[in-house]
C-alpha positions as a LaTeX table, in Angstrom:
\begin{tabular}{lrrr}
\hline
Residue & $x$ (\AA) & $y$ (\AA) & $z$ (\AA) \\
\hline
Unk1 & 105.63 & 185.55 & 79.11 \\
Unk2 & 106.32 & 189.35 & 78.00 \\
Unk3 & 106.26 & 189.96 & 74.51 \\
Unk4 & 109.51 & 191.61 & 72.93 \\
Unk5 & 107.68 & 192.73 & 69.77 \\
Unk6 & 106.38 & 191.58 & 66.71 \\
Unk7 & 104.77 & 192.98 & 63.59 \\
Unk8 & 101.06 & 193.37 & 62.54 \\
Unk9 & 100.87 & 193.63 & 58.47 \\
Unk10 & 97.44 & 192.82 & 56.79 \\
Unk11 & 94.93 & 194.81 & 54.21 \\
Unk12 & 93.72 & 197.06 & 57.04 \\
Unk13 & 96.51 & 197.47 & 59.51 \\
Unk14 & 99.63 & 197.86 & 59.54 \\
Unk15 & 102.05 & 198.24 & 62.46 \\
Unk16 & 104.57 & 197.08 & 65.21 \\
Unk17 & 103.99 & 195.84 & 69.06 \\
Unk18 & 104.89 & 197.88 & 71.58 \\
Unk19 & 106.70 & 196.36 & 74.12 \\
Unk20 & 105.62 & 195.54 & 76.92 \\
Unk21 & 102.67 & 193.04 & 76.26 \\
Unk22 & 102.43 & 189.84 & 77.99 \\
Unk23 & 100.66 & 186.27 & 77.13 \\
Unk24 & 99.69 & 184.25 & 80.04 \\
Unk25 & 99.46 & 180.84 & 79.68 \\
Unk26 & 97.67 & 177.92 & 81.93 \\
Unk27 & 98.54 & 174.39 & 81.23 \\
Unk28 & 95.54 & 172.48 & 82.03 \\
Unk29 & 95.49 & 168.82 & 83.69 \\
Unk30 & 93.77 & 167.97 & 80.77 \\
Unk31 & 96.39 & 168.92 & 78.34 \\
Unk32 & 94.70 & 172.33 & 77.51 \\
Unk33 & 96.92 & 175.67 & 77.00 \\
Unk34 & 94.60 & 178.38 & 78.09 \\
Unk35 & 96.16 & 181.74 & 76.53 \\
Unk36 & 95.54 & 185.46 & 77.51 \\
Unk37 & 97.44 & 187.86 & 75.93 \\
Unk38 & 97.68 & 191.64 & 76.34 \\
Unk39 & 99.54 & 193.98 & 73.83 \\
Unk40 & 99.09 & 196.79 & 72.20 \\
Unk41 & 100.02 & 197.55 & 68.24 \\
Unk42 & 101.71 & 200.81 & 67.16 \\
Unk43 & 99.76 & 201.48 & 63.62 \\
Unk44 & 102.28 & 202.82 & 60.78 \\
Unk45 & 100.00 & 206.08 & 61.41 \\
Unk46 & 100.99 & 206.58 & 65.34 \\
Unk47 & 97.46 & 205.41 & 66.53 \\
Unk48 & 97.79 & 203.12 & 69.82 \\
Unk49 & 95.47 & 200.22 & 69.74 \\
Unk50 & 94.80 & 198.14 & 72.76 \\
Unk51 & 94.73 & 193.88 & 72.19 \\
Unk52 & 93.08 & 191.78 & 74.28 \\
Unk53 & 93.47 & 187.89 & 73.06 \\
Unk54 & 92.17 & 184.72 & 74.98 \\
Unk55 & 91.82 & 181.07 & 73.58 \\
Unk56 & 92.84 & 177.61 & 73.50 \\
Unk57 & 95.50 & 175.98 & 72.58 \\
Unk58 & 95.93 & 171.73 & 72.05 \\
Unk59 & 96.29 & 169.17 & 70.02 \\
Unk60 & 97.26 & 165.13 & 70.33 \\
Unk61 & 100.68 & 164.33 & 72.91 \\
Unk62 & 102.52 & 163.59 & 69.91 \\
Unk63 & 101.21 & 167.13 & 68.34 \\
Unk64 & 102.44 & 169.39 & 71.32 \\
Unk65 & 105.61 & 167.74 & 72.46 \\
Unk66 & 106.83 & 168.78 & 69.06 \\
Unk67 & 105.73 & 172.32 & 69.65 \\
Unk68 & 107.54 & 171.99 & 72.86 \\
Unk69 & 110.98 & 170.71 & 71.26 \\
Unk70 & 110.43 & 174.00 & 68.67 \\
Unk71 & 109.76 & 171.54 & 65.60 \\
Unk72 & 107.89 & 172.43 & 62.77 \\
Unk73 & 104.38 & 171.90 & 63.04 \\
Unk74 & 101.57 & 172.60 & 60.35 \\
Unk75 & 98.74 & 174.73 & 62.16 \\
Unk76 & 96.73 & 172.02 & 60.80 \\
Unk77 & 97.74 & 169.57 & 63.01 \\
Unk78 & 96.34 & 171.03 & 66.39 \\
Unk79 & 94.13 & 173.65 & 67.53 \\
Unk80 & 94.70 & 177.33 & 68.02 \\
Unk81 & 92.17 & 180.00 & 68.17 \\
Unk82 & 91.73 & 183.19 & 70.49 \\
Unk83 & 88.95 & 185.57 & 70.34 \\
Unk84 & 90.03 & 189.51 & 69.76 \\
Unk85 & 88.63 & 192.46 & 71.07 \\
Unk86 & 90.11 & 195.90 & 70.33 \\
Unk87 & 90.33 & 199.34 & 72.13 \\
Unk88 & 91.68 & 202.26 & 70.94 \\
Unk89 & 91.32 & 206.12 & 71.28 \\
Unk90 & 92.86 & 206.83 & 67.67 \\
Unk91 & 90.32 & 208.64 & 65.80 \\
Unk92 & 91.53 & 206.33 & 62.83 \\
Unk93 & 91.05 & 203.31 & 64.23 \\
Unk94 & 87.94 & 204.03 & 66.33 \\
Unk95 & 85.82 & 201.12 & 64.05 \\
Unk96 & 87.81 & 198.56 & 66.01 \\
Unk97 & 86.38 & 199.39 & 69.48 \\
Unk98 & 83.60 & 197.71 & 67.74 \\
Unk99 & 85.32 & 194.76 & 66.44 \\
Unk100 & 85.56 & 190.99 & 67.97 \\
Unk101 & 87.72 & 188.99 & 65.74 \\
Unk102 & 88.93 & 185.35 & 65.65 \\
Unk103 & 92.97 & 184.56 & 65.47 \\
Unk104 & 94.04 & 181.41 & 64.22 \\
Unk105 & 97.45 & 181.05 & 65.59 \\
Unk106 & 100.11 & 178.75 & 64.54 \\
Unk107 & 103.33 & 178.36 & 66.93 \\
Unk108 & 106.90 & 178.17 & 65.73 \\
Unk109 & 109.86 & 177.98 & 67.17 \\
Unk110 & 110.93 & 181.61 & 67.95 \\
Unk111 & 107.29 & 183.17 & 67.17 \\
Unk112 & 103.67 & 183.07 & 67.43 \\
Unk113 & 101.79 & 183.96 & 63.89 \\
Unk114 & 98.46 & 185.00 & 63.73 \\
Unk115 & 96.11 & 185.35 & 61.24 \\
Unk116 & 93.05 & 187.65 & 62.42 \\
Unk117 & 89.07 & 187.04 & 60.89 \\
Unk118 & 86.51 & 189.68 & 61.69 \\
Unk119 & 83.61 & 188.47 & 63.31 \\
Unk120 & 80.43 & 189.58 & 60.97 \\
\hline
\end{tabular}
């Protein structure tokens, strides 16, 4: 799937999605979403930082068909997590090349939310 764009806001960064990304996904025989996603986010300051994202998504039958009809579904109610690594050359943002973070994601109807953790 390509990814149009998208915004990154949060206490440390700040930005848009260049477009261009894309976010492969693999729907298991198990019922299992396996998602890799590539992007990179435009910081408010110019710097270019690279996004590589790759998790899990699932939840009961009842769960995901909903997410597949585009209903509203709490992010409670089914699991979605990708671990985060960063690359960039912006001298600003050169403390993320060091950075693995966990997303929690929640899926809605026309967008994908996440919320990023740092891994400490």
């Amino acid at each position: 799937m390509p990814l149009a764009g998208g915004t990154v806001r949060g206490p440390e960064l700040n930005g848009t999605l260049v477009e261009g990304g894309v976010d492969w996904q693999i729907l298991r025989a198990d019922g299992v979403l396996e998602i890799a996603a590539h992007y990179v986010i435009r910081a408010d300051d110019g710097g270019l930082i690279e996004v590589q994202s790759d998790g899990l998504r699932h939840g009961p039958a009842e769960v995901m068909a909903r997410l597949a009809r585009g209903e509203a579904v709490a992010r409670d109610e089914y699991f979605f997590r990708t671990v985060v690594r960063f690359t960039t050359g912006a001298p600003a943002w050169l403390h993320l090349n060091r950075v693995l973070a966990l997303a929690v994601g929640q899926r809605e109807a026309r967008c994908v939310k996440l919320d990023f953790y740092r891994i400490t």
